[in-house]
N, C-alpha and C positions, 0 to 999 in steps of 0.2 A: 504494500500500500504506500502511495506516496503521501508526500506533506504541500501546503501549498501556503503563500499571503497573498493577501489584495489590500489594497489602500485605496479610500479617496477621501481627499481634503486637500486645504493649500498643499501649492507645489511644496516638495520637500526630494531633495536628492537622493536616490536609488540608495546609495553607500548608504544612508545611514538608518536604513530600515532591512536593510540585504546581508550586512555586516555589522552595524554596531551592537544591538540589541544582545546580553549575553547569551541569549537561546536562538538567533538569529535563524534564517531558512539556511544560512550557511553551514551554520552548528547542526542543524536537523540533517540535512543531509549524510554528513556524517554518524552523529548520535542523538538520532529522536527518540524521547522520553515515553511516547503515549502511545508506539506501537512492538510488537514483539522481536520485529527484525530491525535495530538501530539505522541500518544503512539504506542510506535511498542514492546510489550511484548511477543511475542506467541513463546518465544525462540530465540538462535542466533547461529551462527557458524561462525568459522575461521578456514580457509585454506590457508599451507604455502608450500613454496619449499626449500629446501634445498641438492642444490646434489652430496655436498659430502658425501650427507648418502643414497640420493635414486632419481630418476627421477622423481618417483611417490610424491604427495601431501603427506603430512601429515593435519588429518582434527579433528576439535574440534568442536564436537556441544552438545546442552544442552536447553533443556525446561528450562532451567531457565534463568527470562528474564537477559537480558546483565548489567542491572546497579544494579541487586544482585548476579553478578557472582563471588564469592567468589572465587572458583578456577581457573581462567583467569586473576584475579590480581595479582596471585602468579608465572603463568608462563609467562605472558607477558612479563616481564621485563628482562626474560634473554634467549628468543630466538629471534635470530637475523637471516633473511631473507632478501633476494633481491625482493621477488613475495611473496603477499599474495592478498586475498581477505576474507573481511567479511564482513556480513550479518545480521539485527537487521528485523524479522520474526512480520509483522501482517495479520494473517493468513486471506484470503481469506471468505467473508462465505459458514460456508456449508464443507470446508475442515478442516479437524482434525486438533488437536493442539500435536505434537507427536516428536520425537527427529528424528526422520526419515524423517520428513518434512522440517525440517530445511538447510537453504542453509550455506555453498555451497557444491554443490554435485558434489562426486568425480566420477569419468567418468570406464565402463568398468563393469566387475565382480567382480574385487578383494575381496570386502568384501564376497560376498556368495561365490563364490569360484567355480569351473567347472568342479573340478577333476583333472588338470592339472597343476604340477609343472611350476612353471617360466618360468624357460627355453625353456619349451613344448609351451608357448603362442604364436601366431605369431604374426606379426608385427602391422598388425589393432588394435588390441587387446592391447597389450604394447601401442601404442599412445592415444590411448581411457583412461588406467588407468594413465594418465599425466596430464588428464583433468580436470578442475574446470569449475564451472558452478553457477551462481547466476540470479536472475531474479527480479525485481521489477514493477509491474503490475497488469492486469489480465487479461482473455481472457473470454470475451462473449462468452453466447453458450458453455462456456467449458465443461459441461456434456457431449452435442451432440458430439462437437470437438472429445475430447477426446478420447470416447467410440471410432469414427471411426480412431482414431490417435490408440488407441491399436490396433484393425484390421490387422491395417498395418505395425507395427513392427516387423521385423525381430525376431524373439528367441533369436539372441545372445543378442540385444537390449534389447528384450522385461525384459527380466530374470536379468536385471543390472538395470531397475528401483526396487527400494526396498520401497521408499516411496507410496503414493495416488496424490504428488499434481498435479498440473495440470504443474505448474512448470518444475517438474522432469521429467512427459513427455515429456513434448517438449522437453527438455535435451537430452531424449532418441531419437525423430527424428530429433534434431541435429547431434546425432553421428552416425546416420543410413546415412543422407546426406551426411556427411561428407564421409563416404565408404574408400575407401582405401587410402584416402589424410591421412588419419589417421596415416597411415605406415612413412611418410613424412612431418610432422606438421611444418606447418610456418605460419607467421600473415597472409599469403594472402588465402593461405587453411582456416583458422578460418575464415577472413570475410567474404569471398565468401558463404560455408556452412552457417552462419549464415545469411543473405540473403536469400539465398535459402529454408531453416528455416522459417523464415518469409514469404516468397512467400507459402510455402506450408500452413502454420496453415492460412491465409488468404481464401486459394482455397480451403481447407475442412470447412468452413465455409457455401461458395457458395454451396458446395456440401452439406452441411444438412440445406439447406433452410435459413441459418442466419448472409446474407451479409452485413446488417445491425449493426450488433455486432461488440463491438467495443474491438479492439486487442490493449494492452498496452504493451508493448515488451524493458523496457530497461533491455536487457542483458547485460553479463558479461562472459567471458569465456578465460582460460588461460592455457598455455600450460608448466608454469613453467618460457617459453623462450618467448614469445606475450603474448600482452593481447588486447581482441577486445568487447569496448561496444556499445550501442545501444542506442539511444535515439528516440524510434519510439513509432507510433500511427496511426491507420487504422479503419477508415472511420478519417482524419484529419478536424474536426468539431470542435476538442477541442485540447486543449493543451493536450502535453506529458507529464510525470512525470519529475522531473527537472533533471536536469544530468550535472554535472561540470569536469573540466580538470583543473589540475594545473601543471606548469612546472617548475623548478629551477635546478640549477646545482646539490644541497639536501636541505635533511629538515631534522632538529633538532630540539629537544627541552632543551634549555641552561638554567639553573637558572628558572626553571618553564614557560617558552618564551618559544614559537615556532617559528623557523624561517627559514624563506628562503634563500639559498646564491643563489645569481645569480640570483633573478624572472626572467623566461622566457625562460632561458639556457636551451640545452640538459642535459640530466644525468639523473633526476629522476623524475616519474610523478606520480601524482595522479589522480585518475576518482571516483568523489563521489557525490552521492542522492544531498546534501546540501555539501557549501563551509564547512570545518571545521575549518577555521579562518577567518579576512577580513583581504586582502590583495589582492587589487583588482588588482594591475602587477600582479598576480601569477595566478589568476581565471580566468578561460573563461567557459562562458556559451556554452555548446554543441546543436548547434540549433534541432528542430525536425525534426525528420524525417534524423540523420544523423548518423554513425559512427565514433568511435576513435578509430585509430589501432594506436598498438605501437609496434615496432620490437625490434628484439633481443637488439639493439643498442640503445633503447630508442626513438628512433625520432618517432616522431610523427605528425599522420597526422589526419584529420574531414575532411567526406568526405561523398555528399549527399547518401542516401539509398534509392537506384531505383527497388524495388522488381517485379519479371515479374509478368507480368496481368493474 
C-alpha cells in the first residue's frame, strides 16, 4: 500500500512540506508508521498547479525511489504552489514497477496527444486535463475488475490511460463518470463522480462473481481549485488505510521547525496516508468509510460515503 499528501492553501514551497516535516512523504517512503511493510520504493511522483502559467498540472514522476531522488531536492525548494499532490508508489503484486505507473496521474490526452491543437479541445476534455489523480489501496478481483472496467470505456477515456495499473483505470472510469461535469469542475462534481466511482468498481465486482473482494479506495483527486479524498473500504470487515486532515491558518517551516499558525483555522489544509508531525490541534483522523472535500475557499468539510447498492 502506498502513502500519499495533498495540500491547498497559500503558495508554500514543495521543500518544505516534501522534506521538512519530521515524518515527511520522504521519511514515509522509507519508514511509514501506519502500514505493515515500512517501504514504499516502486517510484514517486508530484503534481502541482500553478496558473499563472497554465490551468493544466505540471507533473514529476521517477522510478527512483523518493529518498534517492536527487533531482526533487534541487527543484523543490524553489517552486512554490497553492495545490499539489504527491505520491511514494508500493506497487501492487503482479503490476509492473515502471515510470508510467507512478501517481499522480494527470487527467485527459494531453501527453499522447489527438491531433488537435488547444484551442480545437472542447470543454470535457480541457476539464479532464486539470485533473490529478492519486490512489492508495487495492482492488480485489482486479484482473477480472479491470479487464471488464476496459470493456466499458469510452475511446476518448480509454486512449488517456497510458499506464497498466489498476489504479489508473479506475482514474479512467472516474473521468468517464464524471461526463460533462467535466466542462464545469467544482468540489461537488468531484465528490459526487467519485462516489459514483466507487459505486460502480463495487457493482463490477458483483458482476464477475467476486463480491466478496475486498475494494481499498482512499482517493485523491484535484482540480487545481478542490481537492476531494476518500477514506473507504468494501466488504467493511477491516479497517481502511489510515487517512488524516490537518487544518491551520498555514504551515511553515522556520529555523528547521514546522509549524502551524492558527491549528484549526480556515486557510490551508493538509490530507495525508500518516500525520507528518504530532501536533494533535492540527490532526484529525478521517473516519472510514468517509470523504474530505475542500472548496475553492478552503473550508472544509468529512462527510459519510453512502455509495448506491
Amino acid at each position: 500500500m502506498c502513502r500519499f499528501v495533498a495540500y491547498h492553501g497559500p503558495p508554500i514551497r514543495l521543500a518544505e512540506l516534501l522534506y521538512e516535516p519530521e515524518h515527511s512523504l520522504i521519511h514515509q517512503s522509507v519508514n511509514a508508521q501506519e502500514r505493515k511493510e515500512p517501504l514504499n520504493g516502486d517510484g514517486w511522483g508530484v503534481g502541482w498547479y500553478d496558473r499563472r502559467v497554465s490551468e493544466e498540472p505540471g507533473v514529476y514522476r521517477t522510478l527512483h525511489p523518493a529518498w534517492s531522488d536527487d533531482n526533487m531536492r534541487y527543484v523543490a525548494p524553489v517552486v512554490r504552489t497553492p495545490t499539489f499532490l504527491a505520491h511514494v508508489r508500493a506497487a501492487s503484486p503482479g503490476l509492473p514497477v515502471q515510470q508510467l505507473n507512478c501517481h499522480p496521474f494527470p487527467g485527459g490526452r494531453a501527453v499522447n496527444g489527438d491531433g488537435r491543437a488547444k484551442k480545437d479541445v472542447d470543454a470535457v476534455e480541457r476539464g479532464r486535463r486539470k485533473l490529478l489523480f492519486m490512489h492508495n489501496g487495492a482492488f480485489g478481483a482486479y484482473r477480472k475488475v479491470i479487464r471488464k472496467l476496459q470493456n466499458e470505456l469510452d475511446d476518448d477515456v480509454f486512449f488517456g490511460v497510458r499506464g497498466s495499473t489498476d489504479s489508473e483505470h479506475v482514474f479512467g472510469a472516474f473521468q468517464q463518470v464524471l461526463g460533462d461535469r467535466a466542462a464545469d469542475l467544482s468540489v461537488d462534481a468531484l465528490a459526487d463522480a467519485t462516489v459514483e466511482t466507487l459505486s460502480y468498481i463495487d457493482a463490477l465486482k458483483w458482476e464477475v462473481g467476486e463480491e466478496s473482494a475486498s475494494t481499498q479506495a482512499n482517493f485523491c483527486v484535484s482540480d487545481g481549485e478542490s481537492l476531494v479524498a476518500t477514506r473507504y473500504r468494501h466488504p467493511t470487515d477491516e479497517p481502511a488505510q489510515s487517512l488524516y486532515v490537518a487544518r491551520a491558518r498555514a504551515f511553515h517551516c522556520e529555523d528547521g521547525e514546522f509549524r502551524s499558525e492558527e491549528p484549526g483555522e480556515e486557510g490551508a489544509v493538509l490530507i495525508a496516508s500518516e500525520r507528518l508531525w504530532d501536533e494533535e490541534s492540527v490532526w484529525e483522523k478521517v473516519p472510514q468509510n468517509h470523504m474530505v472535500k475542500v472548496n475553492p475557499a478552503r473550508e472544509v468539510s468529512i462527510e459519510e460515503i453512502k455509495p448506491s447498492p
